[in-house]
N, C-alpha and C positions, 0 to 999 in steps of 0.2 A: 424260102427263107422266112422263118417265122422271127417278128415282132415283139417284145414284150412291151406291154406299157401299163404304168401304173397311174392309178390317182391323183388329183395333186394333193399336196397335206400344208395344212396350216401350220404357220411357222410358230416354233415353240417357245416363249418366253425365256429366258435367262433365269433360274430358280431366284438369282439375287434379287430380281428385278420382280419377278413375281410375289414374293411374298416379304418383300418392303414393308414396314409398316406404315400408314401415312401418320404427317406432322403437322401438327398447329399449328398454324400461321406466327409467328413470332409477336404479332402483334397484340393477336389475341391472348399469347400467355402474359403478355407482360398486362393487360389489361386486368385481368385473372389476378397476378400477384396485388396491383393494387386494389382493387377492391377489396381482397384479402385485407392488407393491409388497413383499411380505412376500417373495416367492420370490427380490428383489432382494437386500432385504436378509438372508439368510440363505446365499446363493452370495457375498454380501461375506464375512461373517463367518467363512465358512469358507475362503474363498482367504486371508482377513488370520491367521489360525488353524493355517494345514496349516505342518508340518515337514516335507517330504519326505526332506531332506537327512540322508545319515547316513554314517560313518566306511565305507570299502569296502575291498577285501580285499587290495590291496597297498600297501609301501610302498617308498621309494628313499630309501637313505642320503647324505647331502651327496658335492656331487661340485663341484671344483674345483682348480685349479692350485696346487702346494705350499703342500699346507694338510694338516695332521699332527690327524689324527680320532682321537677317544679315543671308541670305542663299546660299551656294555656293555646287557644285556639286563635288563626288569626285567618282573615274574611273579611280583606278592604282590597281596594285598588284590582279587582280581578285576578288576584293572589288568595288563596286558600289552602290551610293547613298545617301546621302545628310547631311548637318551639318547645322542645325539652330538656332543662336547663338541672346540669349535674356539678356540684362543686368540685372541684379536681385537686387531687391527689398526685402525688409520685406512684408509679405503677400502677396505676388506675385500667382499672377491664371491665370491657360491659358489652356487650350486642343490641343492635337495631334493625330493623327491615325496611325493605320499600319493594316496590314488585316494579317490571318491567313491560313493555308491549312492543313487538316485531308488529310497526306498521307496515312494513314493506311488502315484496313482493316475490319475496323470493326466502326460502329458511337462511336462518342464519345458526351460528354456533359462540354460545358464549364461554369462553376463555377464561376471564377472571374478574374480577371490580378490587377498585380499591387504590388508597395515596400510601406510598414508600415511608413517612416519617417525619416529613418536614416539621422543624420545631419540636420536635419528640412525642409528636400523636402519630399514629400508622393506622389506618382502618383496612382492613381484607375480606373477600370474602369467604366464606367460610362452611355457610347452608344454603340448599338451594330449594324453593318447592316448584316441581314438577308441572304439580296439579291443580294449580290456584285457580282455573277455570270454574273447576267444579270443588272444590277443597282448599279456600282460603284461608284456614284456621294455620295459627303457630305451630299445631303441632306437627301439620304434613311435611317440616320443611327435614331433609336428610344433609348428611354428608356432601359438600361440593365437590366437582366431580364435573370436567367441559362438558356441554348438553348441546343438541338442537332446538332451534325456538322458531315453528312455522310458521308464515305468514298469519297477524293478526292473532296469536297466543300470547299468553302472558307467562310471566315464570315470578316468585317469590325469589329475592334474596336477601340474604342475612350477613349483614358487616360485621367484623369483630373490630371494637376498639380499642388501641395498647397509647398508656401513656407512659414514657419511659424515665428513668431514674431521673434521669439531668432535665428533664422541661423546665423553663424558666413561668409560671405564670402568677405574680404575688395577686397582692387584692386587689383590684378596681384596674386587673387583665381580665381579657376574655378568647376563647378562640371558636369560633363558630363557623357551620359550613354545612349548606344545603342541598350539596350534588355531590354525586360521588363519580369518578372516569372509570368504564366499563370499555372491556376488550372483547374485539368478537372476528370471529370469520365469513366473511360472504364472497361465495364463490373462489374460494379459494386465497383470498387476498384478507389478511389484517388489519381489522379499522381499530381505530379507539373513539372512544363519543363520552359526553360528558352529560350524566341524566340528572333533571333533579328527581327529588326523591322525598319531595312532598313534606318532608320534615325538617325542619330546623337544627341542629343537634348546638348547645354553646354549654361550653366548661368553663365554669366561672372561678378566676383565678382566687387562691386564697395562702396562706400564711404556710402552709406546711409545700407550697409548692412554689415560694419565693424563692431568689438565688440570692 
């Protein structure tokens, strides 16, 4: 009487069981989300925080069709920089420049410059120069148009001035204003900053702009 006997075999896993995927510890994810979290809220805080925006190294004196500029220089108290003084009119137009500098650290993208009309003056921007690096002259400035501005660049801009029908300003008014609010992008998030802009601009009230 013949015997059969076989080998023993190793016992074979369950497929489910075998290829399980394994799991993070629960603890560890929840650790995971918050640092997530924290790293979020800290790259908030400092995009809602940063200044990049700061006064850059030229500037452009009002420029417009017979309009008589009264410009004098001023250089006291750690203040330097110019006052040019245009008598105003009802619908009065003119442009000025001042340039900007991305102190930061990061490009930025700017948007637009400029105040809506309070009082019936509106200034906007309107030209922009690219190249004021190497090309700071009036003529380089083009068509505005949102741009990027790298770390440590400068860009030209050119405001337009509009004074509107109804402005009240008779004689011995004035309205004057040395910064302009400039919008811009960084990192995807919308700042507004408020630059000066090295120049003085005052419209000296007069008789044909009385109410």
């Amino acid at each position: 009487m013949k015997t059969l006997t076989r080998p023993p075999q190793t016992p074979v896993r369950p497929r489910a069981v075998a290829e399980a995927p394994r799991r993070w510890p629960r603890w560890l994810a929840a650790i995971v989300v918050v640092l997530t979290l924290i790293a979020l809220g800290v790259g908030t805080v400092w995009v809602l925080n940063i200044e990049p925006l700061a006064t850059g190294p030229e500037r452009y004196g009002i420029r417009g069709r017979s309009l008589d500029v009264t410009t004098h220089g001023v250089d006291a108290l750690g203040t330097s920089g110019s006052i040019e003084t245009v008598q105003i009119r009802p619908h009065l137009t003119f442009r000025y420049g001042f340039s900007i500098t991305n102190t930061g650290r990061v490009p930025i993208t700017i948007v637009g410059a400029g105040s809506s009309g309070q009082q019936g003056i509106s200034t906007k921007l309107v030209e922009a120069n690219l190249s004021l690096d190497r090309a700071p002259g009036p003529k380089q400035f083009g068509p505005f148009a949102p741009f990027r501005l790298g770390p440590g660049a400068s860009a030209g801009l050119m405001m337009q001035v509009r004074v509107s029908g109804h402005a009240c300003y008779g004689p011995g008014s004035s309205a004057t204003w040395y910064q302009e609010p400039v919008t811009y992008r960084v990192l995807g998030v919308t700042r507004h900053a408020t630059v000066d802009t090295g120049t003085e601009i005052r419209l000296e009230g007069t008789d044909a702009a009385a109410c």
